[in-house]
N, C-alpha and C positions, 0 to 999 in steps of 0.2 A: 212178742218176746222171743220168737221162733230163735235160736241158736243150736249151732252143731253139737252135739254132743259128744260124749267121750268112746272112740272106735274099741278101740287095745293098746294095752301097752307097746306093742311093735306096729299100731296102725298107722297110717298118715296122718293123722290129724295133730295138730299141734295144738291144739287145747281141747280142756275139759267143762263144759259149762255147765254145773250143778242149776238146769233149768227141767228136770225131766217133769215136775210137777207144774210148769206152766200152763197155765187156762188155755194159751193162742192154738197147744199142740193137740188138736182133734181126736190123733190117735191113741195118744196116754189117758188109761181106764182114772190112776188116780190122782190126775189132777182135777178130774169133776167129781172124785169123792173130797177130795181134800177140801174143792172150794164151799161143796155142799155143807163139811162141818163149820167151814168160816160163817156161812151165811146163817145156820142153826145156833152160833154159838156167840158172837161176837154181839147180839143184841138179845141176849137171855131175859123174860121177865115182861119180854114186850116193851124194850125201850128204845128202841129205835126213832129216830129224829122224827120221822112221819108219822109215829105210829097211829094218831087217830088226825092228820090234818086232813085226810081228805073227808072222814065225816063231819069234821068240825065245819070246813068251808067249801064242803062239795055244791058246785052252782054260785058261787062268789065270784065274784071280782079282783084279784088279789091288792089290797089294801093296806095301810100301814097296822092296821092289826094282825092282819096274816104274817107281815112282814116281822114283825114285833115278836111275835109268838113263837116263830123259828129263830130267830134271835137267840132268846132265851135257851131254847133248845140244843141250840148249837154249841153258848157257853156251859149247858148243861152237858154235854156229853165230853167236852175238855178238848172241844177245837180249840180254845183261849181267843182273846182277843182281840191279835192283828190278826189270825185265817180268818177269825167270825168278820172284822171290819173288811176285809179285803173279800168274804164272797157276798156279806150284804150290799159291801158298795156295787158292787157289777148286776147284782137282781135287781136294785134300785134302779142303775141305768137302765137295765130293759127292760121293768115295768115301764119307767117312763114315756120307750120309746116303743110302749104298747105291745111286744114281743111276748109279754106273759098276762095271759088271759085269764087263768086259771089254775085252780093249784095242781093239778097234770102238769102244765107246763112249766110250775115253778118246781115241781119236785125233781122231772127231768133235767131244767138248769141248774139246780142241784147239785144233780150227780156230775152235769158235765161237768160244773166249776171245781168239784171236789176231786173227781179224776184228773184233770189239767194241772192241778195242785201236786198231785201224788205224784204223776207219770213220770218228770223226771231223775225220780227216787226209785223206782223199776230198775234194778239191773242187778239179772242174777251175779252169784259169784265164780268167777271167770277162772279156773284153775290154770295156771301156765305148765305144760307139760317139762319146758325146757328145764326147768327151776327142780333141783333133787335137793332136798326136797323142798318143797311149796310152804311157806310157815302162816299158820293163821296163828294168831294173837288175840286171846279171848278176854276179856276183861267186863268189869262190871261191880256193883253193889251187892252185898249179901243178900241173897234171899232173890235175885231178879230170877234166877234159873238157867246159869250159866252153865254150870257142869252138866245138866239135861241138856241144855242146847248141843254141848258140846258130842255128848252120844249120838244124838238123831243126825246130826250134821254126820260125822263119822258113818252112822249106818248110809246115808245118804250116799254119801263119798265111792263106799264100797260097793253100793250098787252101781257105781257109774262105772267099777273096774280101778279104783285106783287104791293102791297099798296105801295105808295111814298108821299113822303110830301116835297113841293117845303120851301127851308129857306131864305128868301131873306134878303140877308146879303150885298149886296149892298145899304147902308142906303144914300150913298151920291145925289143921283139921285129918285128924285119922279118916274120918269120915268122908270127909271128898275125897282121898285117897281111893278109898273101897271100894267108893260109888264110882268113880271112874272107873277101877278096874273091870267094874262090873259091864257096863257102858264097852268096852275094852272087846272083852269074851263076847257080848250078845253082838257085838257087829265084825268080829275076827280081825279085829285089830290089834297093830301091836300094842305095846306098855311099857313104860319106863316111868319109876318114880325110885325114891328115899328114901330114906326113915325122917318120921314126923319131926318137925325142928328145923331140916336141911334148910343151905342158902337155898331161896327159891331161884336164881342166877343158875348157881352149880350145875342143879338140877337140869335145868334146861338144855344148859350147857353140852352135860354129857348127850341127855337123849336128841338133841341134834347132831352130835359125833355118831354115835350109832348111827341115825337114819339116813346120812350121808352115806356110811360104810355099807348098808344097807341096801340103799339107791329107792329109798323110802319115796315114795312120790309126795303127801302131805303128812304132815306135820300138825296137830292141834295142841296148844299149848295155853292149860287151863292154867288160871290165877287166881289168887285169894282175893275174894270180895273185899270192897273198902268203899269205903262212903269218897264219892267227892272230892269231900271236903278236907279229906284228912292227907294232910300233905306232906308227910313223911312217908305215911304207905303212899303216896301217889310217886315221890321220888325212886323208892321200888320199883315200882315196876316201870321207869324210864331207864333204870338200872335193867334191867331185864332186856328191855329193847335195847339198850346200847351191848350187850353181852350177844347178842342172838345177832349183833350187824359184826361183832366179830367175826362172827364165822364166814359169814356171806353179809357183803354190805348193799347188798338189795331187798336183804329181810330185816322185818319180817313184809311178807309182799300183802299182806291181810291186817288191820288192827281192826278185830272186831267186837263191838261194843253191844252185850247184851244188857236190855231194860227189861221192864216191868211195868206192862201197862197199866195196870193198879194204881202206878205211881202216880198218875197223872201229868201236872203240869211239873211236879215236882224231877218227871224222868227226862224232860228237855233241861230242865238246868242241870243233871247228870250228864247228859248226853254235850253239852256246851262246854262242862269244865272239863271231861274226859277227853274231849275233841282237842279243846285246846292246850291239855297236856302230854297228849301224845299222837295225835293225828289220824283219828278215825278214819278208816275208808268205808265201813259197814255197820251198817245196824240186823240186831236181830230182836223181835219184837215178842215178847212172851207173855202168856197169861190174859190172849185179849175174849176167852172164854169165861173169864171170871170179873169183867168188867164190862158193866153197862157204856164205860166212857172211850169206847177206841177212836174217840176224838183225836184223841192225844199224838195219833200218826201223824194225821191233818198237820198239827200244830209245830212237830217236829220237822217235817217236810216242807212245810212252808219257811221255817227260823231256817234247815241247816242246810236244807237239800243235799243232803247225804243218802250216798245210796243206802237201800232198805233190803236187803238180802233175803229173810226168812222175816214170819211169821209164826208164829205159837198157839194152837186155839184149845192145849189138853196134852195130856201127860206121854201118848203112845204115839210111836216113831210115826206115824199116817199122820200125826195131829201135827205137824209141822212142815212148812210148803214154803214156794218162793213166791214172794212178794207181789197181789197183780193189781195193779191200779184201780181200774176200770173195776173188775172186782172186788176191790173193796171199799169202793166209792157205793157200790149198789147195796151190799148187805150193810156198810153202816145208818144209809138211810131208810132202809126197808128191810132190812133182813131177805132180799130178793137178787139173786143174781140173773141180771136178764143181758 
C-alpha cells in the first residue's frame, strides 16, 4: 500500500495520503501496534472462523464435512451468502483438483481467497493538495460512530501536517455539537457550527466560506444520522451535496460513509441504499472490536467493491488505521497476522 506521504505545506509533493498506519511501511512503529489490536480485537471470545478446525480435523483429508463445517462458519461470522458461495466454490475446485490436502492448506486458501476479495477495497484516502479546501462528506445511521470517526480521522489528518476545520452539520443534537467541538480542541482543529435547529445546508455553507478564506486544507463535514430508509432526511443531505458543489463543483471530492459492524448484513443494505443516493467513494468501518461477525467486510467488499478507507477496533485515536487486506484476511480467520 506503500504511498507518498504528505512533505509540508510548501513541500513538493502534490498529495497527501493518509496511509501512515499501513502494515506494507516497515518503518512506522504504529501500524504494527494498530494491527496487533485488529488481530486481538476483531475475534474477541475465541470466535474466529478456525478457531478449533485444526483440532477437529488435524490429520484428515479435507472432506465434505470439513467443507460443510467452514460453510456454516463463514455464514456464521456475516460473510453472507454470495462471498460464502463464491469462496466455497473455488476450495471445492481445488480440493478436487487435489491442491488441498489438509486443513493447513485449506486454511491458507482461506485467507488467500478472503485477501483477493478484500484487496481491491485497499486504498487509503488520497488527500489532493490542489483542492483548498479538500471536502469529505461524512454520513451514516445513528449510533454507527460517525462523529468519533470523524475526530480520529482529523487527528490523523493533522499528524500528516495538514490544517482541517471540523463543520458540524449535525444541527439536530446539542450533543454532537459538543462532542465535535471536543474532537475539534483534542486534535487542534478548527470549528464552525450554529445554534441547534440551523439549516444543516447553511451551516455548511458558511464554514466552507471561511475555510476557503482561510486556505483551510480539508474540510470534515459531520451529518446527522438517518436510517436509510428515511427518505426525506436522505433528500437532505442531497440538499447538502448540492449546496457544498455550489461553492466548488468538484466537491465534495470524499463521500464518506461510516457503518457499524454490529450491524451485520443489515450495514451492506445501509451501505447500497447510501451509495445509491449519493455516491460513496469510502467506507469507514467501526465497532469491529465489539463484533464476533467482521464477516460483514467480506460481504460488503465483495456486493460493492467500494474502496474501504479506515477501520475501528475501540474508542482511542491508535484504535483506528487504514484499511489492509492481507491483514485482515488473517486475524478474521485466526486472530493471527502472519
Amino acid at each position: 500500500m506503500g504511498a507518498q506521504g504528505y512533505r509540508s505545506r510548501n513541500g513538493a509533493s502534490r498529495h497527501a495520503t493518509i496511509a501512515g498506519m499501513s502494515a506494507n511501511d516497515p518503518s512506522a512503529a504504529e501500524p504494527r501496534g494498530f494491527l496487533a489490536r485488529l488481530r486481538a480485537r476483531i475475534n474477541r471470545g475465541g470466535a474466529s472462523i478456525a478457531r478449533d478446525l485444526r483440532t477437529l480435523f488435524r490429520g484428515r483429508k479435507i472432506d465434505a464435512a470439513v467443507l460443510e463445517d467452514l460453510e456454516t462458519r463463514l455464514l456464521t461470522a456475516d460473510v453472507g451468502v454470495d462471498a460464502t458461495n463464491d469462496i466455497l466454490g473455488d476450495l471445492n475446485r481445488r480440493v478436487a483438483r487435489h491442491e488441498l490436502d489438509d486443513v493447513e492448506a485449506l486454511l491458507a486458501a482461506l485467507k488467500g481467497r478472503l485477501a483477493e476479495i478484500l484487496k481491491p477495497c485497499e486504498q487509503p484516502l488520497l488527500i489532493r493538495r490542489g483542492d483548498k479546501p479538500f471536502v469529505v462528506l461524512i454520513i451514516g445511521v445513528n449510533g454507527s460512530g460517525k462523529t468519533t470517526s470523524i475526530g480520529k480521522l482529523a487527528r490523523t489528518l493533522r499528524d500528516q501536517g495538514l490544517s482541517v476545520l471540523l463543520a458540524a452539520g449535525d444541527t439536530f443534537r446539542a450533543a454532537a455539537v459538543e462532542q465535535l467541538k471536543v474532537w475539534a480542541e483534542r486534535s487542534d482543529s478548527a470549528f464552525a457550527a450554529q445554534q441547534t435547529g440551523a439549516d444543516p445546508a447553511a451551516v455548511i455553507f458558511d464554514a466552507l466560506q471561511s475555510a476557503k478564506a482561510r486556505r483551510i486544507d480539508v474540510v470534515l463535514v459531520d451529518t446527522a444520522g438517518r436510517l436509510h430508509s428515511q427518505n426525506h432526511l436522505m433528500d437532505e443531505l442531497r440538499k447538502v451535496k448540492r449546496v457544498i458543489q455550489r461553492l466548488d463543483a468538484d466537491a465534495p471530492q470524499e463521500v464518506l460513509l461510516v457503518l457499524d459492524a454490529n450491524q451485520g448484513q443489515n450495514a451492506l443494505a445501509q451501505a447500497q441504499q447510501f451509495h445509491a443516493a449519493l455516491g460513496v467513494t469510502g467506507l469507514v468501518l467501526t465497532k469491529l472490536d465489539g463484533s464476533a461477525r467482521g464477516g460483514i467486510v467480506v460481504a460488503i467488499a465483495r456486493a460493492l467493491k467500494l474502496p474501504i478507507r479506515f477501520v475501528g477496533v475501540g474508542e482511542k485515536s491508535e484504535d483506528f488505521g487504514v484499511f489492509d487486506a492481507q491483514a485482515f484476511a488473517s486475524a478474521l480467520i485466526e486472530g493471527a497476522i502472519t
